[in-house]
Phi, psi and omega in degrees: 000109145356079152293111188269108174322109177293181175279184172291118172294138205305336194271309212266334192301319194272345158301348203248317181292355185272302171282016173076050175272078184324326215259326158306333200274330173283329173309314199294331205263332171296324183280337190231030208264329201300289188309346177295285191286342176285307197277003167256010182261338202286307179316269200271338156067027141213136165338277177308331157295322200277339194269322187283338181293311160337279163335287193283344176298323172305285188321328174274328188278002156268003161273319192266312191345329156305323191265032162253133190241129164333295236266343172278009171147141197299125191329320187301298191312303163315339208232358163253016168273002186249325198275316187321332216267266188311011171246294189308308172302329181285332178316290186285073175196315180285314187288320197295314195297342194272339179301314186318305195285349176304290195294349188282316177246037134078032147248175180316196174188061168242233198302331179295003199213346193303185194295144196260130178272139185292110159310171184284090190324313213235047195257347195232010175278137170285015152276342164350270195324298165326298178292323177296325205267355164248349144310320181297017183232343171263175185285159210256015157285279174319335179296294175307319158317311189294305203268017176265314166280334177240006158288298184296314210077002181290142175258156175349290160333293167282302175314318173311278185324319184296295173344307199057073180200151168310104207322322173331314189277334187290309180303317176310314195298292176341292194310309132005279172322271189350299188286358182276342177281338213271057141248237109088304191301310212289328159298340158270338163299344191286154154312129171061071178221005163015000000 
């Protein structure tokens, strides 16, 4: 009788990618760059921009990997936060060049140009629906909180200043959210729950 290798669970492939284990590190990326890659495409909103963020979103979770730790959060999540992270900066890195150039040839620079905002990751998505209806259960500190850090793209700091509340409070309000959601959520992460 055959015995069939189960395949690897996403923890142990990026502990392996930890120890510079080449051949997890492509498992990791054949399984997960697609799903990955929608939401940096959600983002930056060309193909082609979206694919070099990719390219560096790998390329930092194959440098930081020793440092992701299990028991803070399931690898997909860890790892769609390095590309999120890098979709967001390439955003604000295209607003600054654009403010330049804006001011180089003396047009405005007020809202076509303000501090640059994350379009809404999942507004064109069939998780869309899902996703509104379960911001719509939270309160509406937290509501805002998240979707000022993971819409806007805005950091602690800055959502403090919008608040006018205390990073602290801020950071709390996130945490808060999160956890209320990740119940709510957790059926679009499963296969095939898009």
């Amino acid at each position: 009788m055959d015995s069939v290798t189960p395949e690897p669970d996403e923890v142990t492939l990026l502990l392996a990618v930890a120890r510079r284990d080449e051949e997890a590190f492509a498992t990791l990326y054949d399984r997960l760059s697609r799903p990955i890659f929608s939401l940096v495409v959600r983002i930056v909103r060309s193909r082609a921009e979206a694919e070099e963020v990719l390219q560096e979103a790998f390329w930092q979770i194959w440098e930081n990997a020793p440092s992701y730790r299990p028991e803070l959060g399931s690898p997909f999540c860890w790892m769609v936060t390095v590309a999120r992270r890098k979709a967001i900066d390439r955003l604000r890195s295209n607003a600054r060049h654009l403010q330049r150039i804006a001011e180089a040839q003396g047009l405005r620079t007020d809202d076509e140009f303000a501090a640059p905002v994350v379009l809404d990751v999942l507004a064109a998505g069939e998780q869309s629906a899902a996703v509104r209806a379960a911001l719509a259960r939270l309160g509406p500190d937290e509501r805002r909180a998240i979707m000022l850090a993971f819409f806007d793209g805005l950091t602690h700091e800055e959502i403090a200043a919008a608040l006018r509340a205390p990073v602290g409070t801020v950071k709390a309000r996130i945490r808060r959210g999160l956890q209320k959601l990740k119940p709510s959520l957790a059926p679009l992460r499963q296969p095939g729950g898009n």
